[in-house]
C-alpha positions in Angstrom: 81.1 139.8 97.7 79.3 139.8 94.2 81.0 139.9 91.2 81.2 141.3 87.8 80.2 138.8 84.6 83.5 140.2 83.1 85.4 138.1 85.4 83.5 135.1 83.9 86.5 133.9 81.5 87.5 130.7 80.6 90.3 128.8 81.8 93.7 128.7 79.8 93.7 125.2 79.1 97.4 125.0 78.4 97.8 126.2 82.0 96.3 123.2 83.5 98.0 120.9 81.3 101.2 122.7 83.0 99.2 122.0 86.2 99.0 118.2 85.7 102.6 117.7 84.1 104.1 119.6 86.8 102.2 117.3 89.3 103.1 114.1 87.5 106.7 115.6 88.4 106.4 116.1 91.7 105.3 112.7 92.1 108.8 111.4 90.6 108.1 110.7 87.1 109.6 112.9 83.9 107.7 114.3 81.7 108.4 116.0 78.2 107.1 119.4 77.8 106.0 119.9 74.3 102.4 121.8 75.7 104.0 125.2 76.9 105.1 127.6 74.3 108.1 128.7 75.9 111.6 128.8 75.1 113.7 126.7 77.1 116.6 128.6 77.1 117.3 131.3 79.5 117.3 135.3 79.0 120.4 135.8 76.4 123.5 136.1 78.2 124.4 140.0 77.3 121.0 140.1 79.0 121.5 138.6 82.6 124.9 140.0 82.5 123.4 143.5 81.6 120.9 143.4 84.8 123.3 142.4 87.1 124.8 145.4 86.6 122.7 147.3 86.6 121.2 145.9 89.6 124.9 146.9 91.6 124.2 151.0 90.0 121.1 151.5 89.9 118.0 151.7 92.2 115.3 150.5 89.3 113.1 152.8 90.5 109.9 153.9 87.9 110.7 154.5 84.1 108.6 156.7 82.1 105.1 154.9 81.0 105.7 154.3 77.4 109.4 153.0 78.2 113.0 153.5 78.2 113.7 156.2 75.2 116.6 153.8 74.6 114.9 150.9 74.7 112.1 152.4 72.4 114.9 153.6 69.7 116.5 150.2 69.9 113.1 148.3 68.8 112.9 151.0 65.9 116.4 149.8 64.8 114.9 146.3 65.2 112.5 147.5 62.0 115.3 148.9 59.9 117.3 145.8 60.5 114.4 142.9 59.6 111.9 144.9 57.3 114.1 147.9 56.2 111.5 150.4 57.4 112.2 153.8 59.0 110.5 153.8 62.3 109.9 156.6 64.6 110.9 155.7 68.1 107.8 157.4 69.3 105.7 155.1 67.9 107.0 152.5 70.3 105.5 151.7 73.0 107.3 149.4 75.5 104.7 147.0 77.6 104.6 144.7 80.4 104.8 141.7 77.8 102.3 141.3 74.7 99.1 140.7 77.6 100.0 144.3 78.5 99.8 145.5 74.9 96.4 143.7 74.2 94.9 145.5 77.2 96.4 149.1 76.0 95.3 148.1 72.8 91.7 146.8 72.5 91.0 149.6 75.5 91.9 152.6 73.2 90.4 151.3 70.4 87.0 149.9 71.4 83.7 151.0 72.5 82.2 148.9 75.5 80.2 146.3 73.5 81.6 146.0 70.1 82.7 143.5 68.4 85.7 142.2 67.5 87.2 139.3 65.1 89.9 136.8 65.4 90.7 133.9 63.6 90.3 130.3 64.3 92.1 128.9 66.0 94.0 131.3 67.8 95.5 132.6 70.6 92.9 132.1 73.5 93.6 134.9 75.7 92.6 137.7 72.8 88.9 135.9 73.4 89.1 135.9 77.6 90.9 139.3 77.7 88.4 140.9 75.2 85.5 139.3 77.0 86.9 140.7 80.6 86.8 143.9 78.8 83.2 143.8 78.2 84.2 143.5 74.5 82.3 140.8 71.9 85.1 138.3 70.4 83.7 136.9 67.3 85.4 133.8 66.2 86.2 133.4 62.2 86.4 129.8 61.3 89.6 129.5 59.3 90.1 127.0 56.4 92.8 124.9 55.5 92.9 125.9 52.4 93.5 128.9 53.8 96.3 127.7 56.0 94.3 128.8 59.0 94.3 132.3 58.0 91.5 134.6 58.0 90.7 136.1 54.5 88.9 139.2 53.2 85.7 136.6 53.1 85.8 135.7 56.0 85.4 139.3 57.6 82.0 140.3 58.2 80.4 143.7 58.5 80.1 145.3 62.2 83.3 144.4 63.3 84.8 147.3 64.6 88.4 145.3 64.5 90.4 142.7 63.6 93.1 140.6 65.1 95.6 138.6 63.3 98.6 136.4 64.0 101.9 135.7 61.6 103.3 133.3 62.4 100.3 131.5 64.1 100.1 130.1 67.3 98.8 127.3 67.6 99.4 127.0 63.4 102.7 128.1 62.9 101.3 129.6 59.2 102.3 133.2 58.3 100.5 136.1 56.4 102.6 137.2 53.2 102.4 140.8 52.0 99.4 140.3 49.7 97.5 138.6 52.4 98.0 141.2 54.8 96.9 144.1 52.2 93.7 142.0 51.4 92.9 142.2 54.6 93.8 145.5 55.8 91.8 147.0 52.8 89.2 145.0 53.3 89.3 146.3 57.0 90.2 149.9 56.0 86.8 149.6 53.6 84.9 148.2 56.8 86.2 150.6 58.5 87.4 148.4 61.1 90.8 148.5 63.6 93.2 146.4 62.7 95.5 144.7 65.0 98.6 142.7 64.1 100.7 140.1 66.6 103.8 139.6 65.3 105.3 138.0 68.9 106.6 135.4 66.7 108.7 137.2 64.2 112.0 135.8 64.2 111.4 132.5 64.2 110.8 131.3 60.7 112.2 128.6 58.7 112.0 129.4 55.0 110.5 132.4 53.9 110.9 135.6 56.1 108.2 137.2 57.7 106.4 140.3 56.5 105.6 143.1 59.3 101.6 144.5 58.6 103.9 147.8 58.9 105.1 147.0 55.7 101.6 147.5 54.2 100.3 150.2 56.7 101.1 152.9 59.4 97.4 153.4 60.2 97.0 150.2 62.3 98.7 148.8 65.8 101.0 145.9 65.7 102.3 144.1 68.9 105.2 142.2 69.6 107.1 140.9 72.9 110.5 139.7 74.1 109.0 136.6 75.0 109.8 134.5 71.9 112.9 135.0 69.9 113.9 136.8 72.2 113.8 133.6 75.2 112.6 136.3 78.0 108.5 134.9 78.5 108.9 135.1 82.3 110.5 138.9 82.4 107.3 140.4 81.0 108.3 143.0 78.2 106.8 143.3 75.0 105.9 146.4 73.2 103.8 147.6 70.3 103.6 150.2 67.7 100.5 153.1 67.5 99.4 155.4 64.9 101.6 158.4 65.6 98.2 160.3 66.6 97.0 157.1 69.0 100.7 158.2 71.0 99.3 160.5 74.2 96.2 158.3 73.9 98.1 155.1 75.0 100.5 157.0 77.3 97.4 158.3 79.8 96.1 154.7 79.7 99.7 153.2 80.2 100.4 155.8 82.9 97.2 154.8 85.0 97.0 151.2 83.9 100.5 149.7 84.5 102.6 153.3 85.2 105.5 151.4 83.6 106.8 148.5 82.1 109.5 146.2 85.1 112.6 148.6 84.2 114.8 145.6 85.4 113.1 144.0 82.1 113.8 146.6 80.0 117.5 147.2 81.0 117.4 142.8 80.1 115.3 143.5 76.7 117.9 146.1 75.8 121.0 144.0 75.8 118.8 141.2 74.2 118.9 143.4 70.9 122.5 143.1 70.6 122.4 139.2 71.4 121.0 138.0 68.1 124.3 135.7 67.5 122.7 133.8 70.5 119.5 133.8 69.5 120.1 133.0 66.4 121.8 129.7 67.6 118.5 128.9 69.6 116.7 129.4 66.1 118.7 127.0 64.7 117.4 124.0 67.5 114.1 124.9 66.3 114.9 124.0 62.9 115.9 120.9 63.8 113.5 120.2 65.9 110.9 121.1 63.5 112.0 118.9 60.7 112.2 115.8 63.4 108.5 116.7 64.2 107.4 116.7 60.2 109.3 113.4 59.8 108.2 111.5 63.0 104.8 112.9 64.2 103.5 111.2 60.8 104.6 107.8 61.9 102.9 108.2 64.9 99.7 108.7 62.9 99.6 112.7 63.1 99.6 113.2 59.9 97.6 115.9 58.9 99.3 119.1 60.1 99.2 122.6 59.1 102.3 124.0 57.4 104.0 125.4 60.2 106.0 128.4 58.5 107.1 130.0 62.1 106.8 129.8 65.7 107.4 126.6 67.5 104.0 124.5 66.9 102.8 121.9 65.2 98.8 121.8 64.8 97.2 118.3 64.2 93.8 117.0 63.6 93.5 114.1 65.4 90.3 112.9 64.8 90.8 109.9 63.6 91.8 108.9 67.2 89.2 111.0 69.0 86.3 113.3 69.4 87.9 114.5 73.3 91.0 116.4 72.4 91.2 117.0 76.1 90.5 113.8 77.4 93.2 112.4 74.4 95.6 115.0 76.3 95.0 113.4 79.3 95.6 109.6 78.1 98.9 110.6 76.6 100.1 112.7 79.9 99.0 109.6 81.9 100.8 107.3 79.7 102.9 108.5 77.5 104.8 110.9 79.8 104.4 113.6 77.2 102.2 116.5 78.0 100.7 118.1 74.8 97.7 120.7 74.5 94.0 119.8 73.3 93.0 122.1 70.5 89.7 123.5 72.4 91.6 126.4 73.7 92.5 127.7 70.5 89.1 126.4 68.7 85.9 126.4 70.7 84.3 124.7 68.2 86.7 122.5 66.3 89.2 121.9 68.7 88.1 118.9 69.9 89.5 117.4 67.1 92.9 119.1 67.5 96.2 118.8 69.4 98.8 121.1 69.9 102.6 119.9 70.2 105.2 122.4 70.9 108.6 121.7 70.0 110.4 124.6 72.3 112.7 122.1 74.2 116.0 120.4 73.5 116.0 118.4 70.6 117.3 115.2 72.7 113.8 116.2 75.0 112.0 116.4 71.2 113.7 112.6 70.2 112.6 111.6 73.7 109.2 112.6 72.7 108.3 111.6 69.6 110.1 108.3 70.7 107.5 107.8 73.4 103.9 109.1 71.3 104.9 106.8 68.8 105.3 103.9 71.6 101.9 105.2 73.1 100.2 105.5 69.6 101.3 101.7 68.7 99.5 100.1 72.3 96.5 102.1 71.2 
C-alpha cells in the first residue's frame, strides 16, 4: 500500500534511548534512567485509591468530549489557586494528555500549509506532529543570552503561530510576565496564534511560574497531568480556548478522540486534592537538582542552562564531541547511565548537546553522577 509523506516524521530519539537502556536491562545489567522525562513516582495515592472505586460503581463507559464538568471546574480552581485568575470552566478542555491537546490545537488553528514557529531547542514532537499535519514547523534558534527563549526578534513575519514552553524542556528556563507580553504583542501585531505549554507548571525551584493567561485570554494554553501531577502513562492533559474557539474544539474532540479515558479523569480528579503528595515529590527534585548543578560540573558539564523548572538539565558538550548521539551511546555502553543527545530537541545544534533528566530517586541521581564522573575521568 502507498503512503502519505505526512507519515514521513522523525523518530523520537529519546524513545530509542529507552529502547537501548531497557535492552541493556534485559540483558542483566542496571542502568540509571536520567533520559526519560518521567516522574518516577506512581499516580498520587487519592488517585489510585479514587479509581478503584470507581472501578467497583461504575461502568466507565464514554464521558462527554470536552471532559468531566467536574473535572473541568476542578482545573479552573487549579487557576485561582496558582495564578489567582477567575477561570471559566468552559474554557477547559480536558484531553487525552498534552499530545491530544496539540492535535486539537494546531488542527483548529491552522490552514494546511502554514507555518508555524517554535523555539530551539524544544520539545520534538510539536515539529513531527505539525509536520504529520501537513503544517510547516519553522525552527527559531534561541540564544543563551536569551536563556533559550524565543524573543520578539526572533519572530519573523508569515508565521501564522507561535509555540512556546515555560518551563522548557529540554532547558528547564521559564518565560516571566514581561517576556510573555513581548511576545504575545509582538504575535498579536503579526497577527499570529499563540500557543502556550505550561505542562511543567508546578515544578519550579525559585521564582513561581507565570501562566501566558496572566497576560492574555485571546490565546490557547496547554497543560497535562503528566508532570507534577506523576500521571504520564494515564494520558490526561487539558487546555484552555478562547471562549469563542469552545464548539470549535468540541466537533473536532468529538470526531477525533470522542473523549478523554474517563478512568483517567476520575484519577486526574482526585490528583487535584493530592498536592501534599506532590508537593513532597517536588521537594526530591529540588534536591536532586542542586546535586546535578554541584556534580555535573566536576564531571566537565559545565556549561548548562539555568534550569528554573522542570526536571532537565541541558549541556553543551562540545568540548567532548561533535556526535551527541554517538556520545549517548558511549556513555549507555559504559557508563550504565542512559542520557538523551540534544538532536532531538535541536536539529541543528544538537549535536553538541545532551540532555540529563533528573526525575528519579535522588540515591538513583548520586548513583549517576557517581558513575559519569568515573566515565568522564577514563576518557
Amino acid at each position: 500500500m502507498k503512503s502519505s509523506n505526512r507519515g514521513n516524521v522523525d523518530a523520537f530519539i529519546v524513545m530509542d534511548v529507552m529502547e537501548a537502556a531497557r535492552a541493556a536491562e534485559a540483558s542483566g545489567r542496571h542502568i540509571i534512567h536520567m533520559e526519560v522525562g518521567q516522574p518516577s513516582t506512581p499516580a498520587p495515592l487519592k488517585s489510585r485509591q479514587a479509581l478503584t472505586q470507581a472501578m467497583d460503581e461504575n461502568a466507565l463507559g464514554y464521558t462527554v468530549a470536552l471532559g468531566l464538568p467536574e473535572l473541568r471546574e476542578g482545573i479552573a480552581s487549579l487557576y485561582k489557586d496558582w495564578y489567582n485568575l477567575d477561570l471559566n470552566p468552559e474554557r477547559v478542555v480536558v484531553t487525552p494528555g498534552s499530545s491530544g491537546a496539540f492535535i486539537l490545537a494546531f488542527t483548529a488553528l491552522f490552514e494546511a500549509g502554514d507555518k508555524v514557529g517554535l523555539g530551539e531547542p524544544g520539545y520534538p514532537s510539536y515539529r513531527q506532529i505539525l509536520k504529520a499535519l501537513n503544517l510547516q514547523p519553522v525552527g527559531l534558534q534561541t540564544r543563551p543570552e536569551n536563556r533559550l527563549q524565543p524573543v520578539p526578534a526572533d519572530i519573523p513575519d508569515g508565521l501564522a503561530g507561535l509555540i512556546t514552553a515555560s518551563p522548557a524542556n529540554p532547558s528547564g528556563t521559564m518565560l516571566d510576565h514581561a517576556a510573555l507580553e513581548g511576545l504575545i504583542d509582538t504575535c498579536r501585531a503579526k497577527d499570529t496564534s499563540f500557543i502556550a505549554d505550561e505542562i511543567y507548571h508546578g515544578l519550579q525551584y525559585e521564582d513561581r511560574a507565570v501562566s501566558a493567561l496572566e497576560v492574555s485570554d485571546d490565546i490557547y494554553v496547554i497543560n497535562s497531568f503528566s508532570k507534577y501531577f506523576s500521571m504520564t502513562g494515564w494520558r490526561v492533559g487539558w487546555m484552555v480556548v478562547p471562549e469563542d474557539h469552545i464548539r470549535t474544539i468540541e466537533r473536532l474532540a468529538q470526531n477525533m478522540f470522542i473523549c478523554p479515558p474517563h478512568a483517567s479523569q476520575i484519577a486526574a480528579l482526585a490528583a487535584l486534592e493530592a498536592r501534599d503528595e506532590l508537593d513532597d515529590n517536588l521537594a526530591t527534585y529540588r534536591t536532586n537538582r542542586q546535586l546535578m548543578l554541584e556534580e555535573l560540573p566536576k564531571a566537565g558539564f559545565d556549561k548548562i542552562a539555568p534550569p528554573d523548572g522542570a526536571f532537565y538539565i541541558y549541556a553543551d558538550v562540545s568540548e567532548h564531541t561533535n556526535d551527541s548521539r554517538a556520545f549517548a551511546a558511549e556513555i549507555l555502553e559504559k557508563a550504565d547511565v542512559a542520557v538523551t543527545p540534544g538532536m532531538d530537541f535541536d536539529p541543528i545544534r544538537g549535536h553538541q548537546t545532551l540532555r540529563f533528566s533528573y526525575a528519579r530517586s535522588t540515591e538513583d541521581i548520586r548513583e549517576g553522577l557517581t558513575r559519569l564522573k568515573r566515565f568522564m575521568k577514563r576518557s
